[in-house]
C-alpha positions in Angstrom: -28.5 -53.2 37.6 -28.6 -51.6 34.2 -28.4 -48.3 35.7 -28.4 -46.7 38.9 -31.1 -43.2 40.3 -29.8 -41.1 42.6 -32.5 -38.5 43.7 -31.8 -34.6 44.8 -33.3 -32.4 46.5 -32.0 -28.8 44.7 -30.7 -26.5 47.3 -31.0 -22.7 47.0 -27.5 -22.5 46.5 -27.2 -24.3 43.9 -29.4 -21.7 41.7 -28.1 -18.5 40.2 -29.6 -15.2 39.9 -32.4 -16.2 37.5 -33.3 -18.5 40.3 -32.2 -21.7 38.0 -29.2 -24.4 38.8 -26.6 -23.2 37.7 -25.0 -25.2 34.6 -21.6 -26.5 36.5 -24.1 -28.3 39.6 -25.2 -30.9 37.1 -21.2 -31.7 37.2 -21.2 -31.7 40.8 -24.7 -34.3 40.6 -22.9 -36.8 37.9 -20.1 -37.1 39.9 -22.1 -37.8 43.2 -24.5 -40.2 41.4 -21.5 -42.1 39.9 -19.9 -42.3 43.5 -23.2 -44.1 44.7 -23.5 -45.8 41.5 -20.6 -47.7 42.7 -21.1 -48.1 46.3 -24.8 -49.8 44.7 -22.2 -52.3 42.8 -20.6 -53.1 46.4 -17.3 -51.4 45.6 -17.2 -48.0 46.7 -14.4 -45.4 45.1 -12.1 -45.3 48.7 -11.6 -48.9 47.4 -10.2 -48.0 44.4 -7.9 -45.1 45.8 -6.8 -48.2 48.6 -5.2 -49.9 45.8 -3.6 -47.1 44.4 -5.8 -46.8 41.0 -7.7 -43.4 40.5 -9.8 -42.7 37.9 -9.7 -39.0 36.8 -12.4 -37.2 34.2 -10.5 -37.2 31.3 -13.7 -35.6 29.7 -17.1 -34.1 30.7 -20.3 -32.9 28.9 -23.8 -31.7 29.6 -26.6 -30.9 27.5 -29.3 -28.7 29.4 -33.1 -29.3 28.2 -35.2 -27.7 31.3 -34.8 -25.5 33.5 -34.3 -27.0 37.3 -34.8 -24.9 40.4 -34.9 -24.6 44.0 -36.8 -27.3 46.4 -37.1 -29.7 42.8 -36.8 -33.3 43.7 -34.8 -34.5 40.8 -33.2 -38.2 39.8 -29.7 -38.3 38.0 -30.0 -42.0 36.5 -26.8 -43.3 35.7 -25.2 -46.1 33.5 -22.2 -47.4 32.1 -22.0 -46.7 28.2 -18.4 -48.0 27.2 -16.2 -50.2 29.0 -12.4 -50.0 27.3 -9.2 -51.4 28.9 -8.5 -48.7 30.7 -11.5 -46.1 30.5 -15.6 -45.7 31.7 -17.7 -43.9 30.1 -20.6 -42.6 32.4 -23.6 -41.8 30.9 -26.4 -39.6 33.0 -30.3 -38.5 32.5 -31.3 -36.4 34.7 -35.0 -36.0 35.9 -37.8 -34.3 37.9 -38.6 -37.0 39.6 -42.4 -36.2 40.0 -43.0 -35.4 36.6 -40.0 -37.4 34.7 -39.3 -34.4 33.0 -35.9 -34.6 30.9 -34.0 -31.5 32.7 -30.7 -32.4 31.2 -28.5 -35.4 29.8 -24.4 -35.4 29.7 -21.8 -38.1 30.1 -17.8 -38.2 31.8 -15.2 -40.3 30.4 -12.7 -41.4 33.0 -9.3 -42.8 32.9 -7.8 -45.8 35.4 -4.3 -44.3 36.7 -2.0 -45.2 39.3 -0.5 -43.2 41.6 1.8 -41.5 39.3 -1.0 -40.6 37.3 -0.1 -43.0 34.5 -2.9 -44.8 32.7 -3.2 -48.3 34.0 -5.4 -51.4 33.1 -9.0 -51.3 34.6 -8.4 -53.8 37.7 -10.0 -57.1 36.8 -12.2 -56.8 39.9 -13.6 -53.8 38.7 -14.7 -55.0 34.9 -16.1 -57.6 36.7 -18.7 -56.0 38.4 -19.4 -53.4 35.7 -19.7 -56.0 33.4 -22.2 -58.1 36.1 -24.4 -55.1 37.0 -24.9 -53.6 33.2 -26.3 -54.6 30.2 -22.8 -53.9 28.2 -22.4 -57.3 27.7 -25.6 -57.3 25.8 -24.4 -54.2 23.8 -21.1 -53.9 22.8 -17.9 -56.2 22.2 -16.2 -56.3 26.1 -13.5 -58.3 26.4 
């Protein structure tokens, strides 16, 4: 799986006055496409937070190309850019899914900590299947 769609169905509330999503949904739609990005893999996040490792946004961007708007149908496709020791890099397109229209792009870093909130090593487990299900190998130096 080089990357993972998750398709939305844009509420009323999540548009503004202008009648538009508002900017901070798209955060909202990354996180919840990474979520089902990794129950996709087989390892969904409660497994993570069972073994005491967490994985915080350390940082978040979003770069806004159309406009969305109420009742849209829209995919948020998903993939893994960067796989470090102890950090993921998310990358996200996101979609009208009828007309493939590029409504906005952006990407979260995230950080593995413990339950002290201290960076830890990405569990082995974990690379694994990130490694398996994306074309990083292909793409950058992974270790």
């Amino acid at each position: 799986m080089e990357y993972f769609d998750y398709r939305y169905r844009v509420l009323y509330a999540d548009t503004d006055r202008m009648g538009i999503t508002y900017y901070a949904n798209y955060l909202k739609w990354f996180e919840a496409a990474r979520t089902e990005y990794f129950r996709a893999l087989g390892f969904p996040y409660t497994e993570c937070e069972k073994k005491g490792i967490y994985l915080p946004v350390a940082e978040a961007h979003a770069t806004y190309l159309a406009p969305s708007t109420y009742d849209d149908d829209i995919t948020v496709r998903t993939s893994v850019a960067q796989l470090g020791n102890s950090t993921l890099r998310f990358e996200y397109q996101v979609m009208n899914t009828k007309t493939r229209i590029p409504v906005a792009t952006g990407y979260t870093v995230h950080v593995f900590v413990n339950k002290a909130m201290k960076p830890c090593r990405m569990p082995a487990e974990i690379k694994g299947i990130v490694k398996e299900h994306t074309l990083l190998k292909k793409r950058c130096r992974c270790k």
